[in-house]
C-alpha positions, 0 to 999 in steps of 0.5 A: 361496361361488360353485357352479361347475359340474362339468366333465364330460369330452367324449367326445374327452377321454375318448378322448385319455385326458385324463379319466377315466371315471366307471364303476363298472368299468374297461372291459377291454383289447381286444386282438382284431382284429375278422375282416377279410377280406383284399381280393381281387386284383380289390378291389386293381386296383379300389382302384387305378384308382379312386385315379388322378386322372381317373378317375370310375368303373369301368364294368360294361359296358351289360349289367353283364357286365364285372367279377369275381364273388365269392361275395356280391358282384361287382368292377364293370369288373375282369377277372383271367384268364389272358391279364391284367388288364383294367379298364373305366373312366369318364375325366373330361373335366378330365383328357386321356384319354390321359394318365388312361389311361396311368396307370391302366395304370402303377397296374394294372401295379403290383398286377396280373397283367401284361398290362394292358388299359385300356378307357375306356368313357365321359367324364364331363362333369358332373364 
């Protein structure tokens, strides 16, 4: 008779469902979603700048004064006001500015208030 060891399940096989847990108490169903607060415009126009192909950073002016400032926290080169949406942004040197800039304004455009001001405040070229 050979000892062949036990197989215990992997953590992924556990979670896949492949192998059952061995505990004393089935784990309860959750069925909660956790409170996520929703993005804030400014979080939006951010997420989407900093998408586009080019762009190394949003850029908070030399001072940090550029940005929307939200209760706990601050959107670093994104101002949303009545007169539009404008960004501030650090472009990559790999990409023609231009070109960086102009679709930085089409993806703002598409989730923003119009109309929309591009500032390219610095090229980065370490990148």
């Amino acid at each position: 008779m050979t000892d062949v060891p036990e197989h215990v399940p992997t953590p992924l096989e556990v979670a896949a469902g492949v192998a059952p847990l061995d505990v004393a108490e089935p784990r309860p169903a959750i069925d909660v979603v956790p409170d996520v607060e929703p993005l804030t415009p400014a979080e939006v126009v951010a997420a989407a700048v900093l998408a586009v192909p080019g762009v190394v950073r949003l850029h908070g002016g030399r001072f940090g004064e550029l940005g929307t400032y939200l209760p706990g926290r601050r959107v670093v080169g994104v101002r949303i006001d009545d007169d539009g949406t404008e960004v501030h942004v650090v472009v990559s040197d790999l990409t023609p500015v231009p070109q960086t800039a102009a679709r930085v304004q089409r993806a703002v455009s598409a989730v923003a208030p119009m109309p929309v001001r591009v500032h390219v405040e610095d090229i980065d070229t370490t990148v």
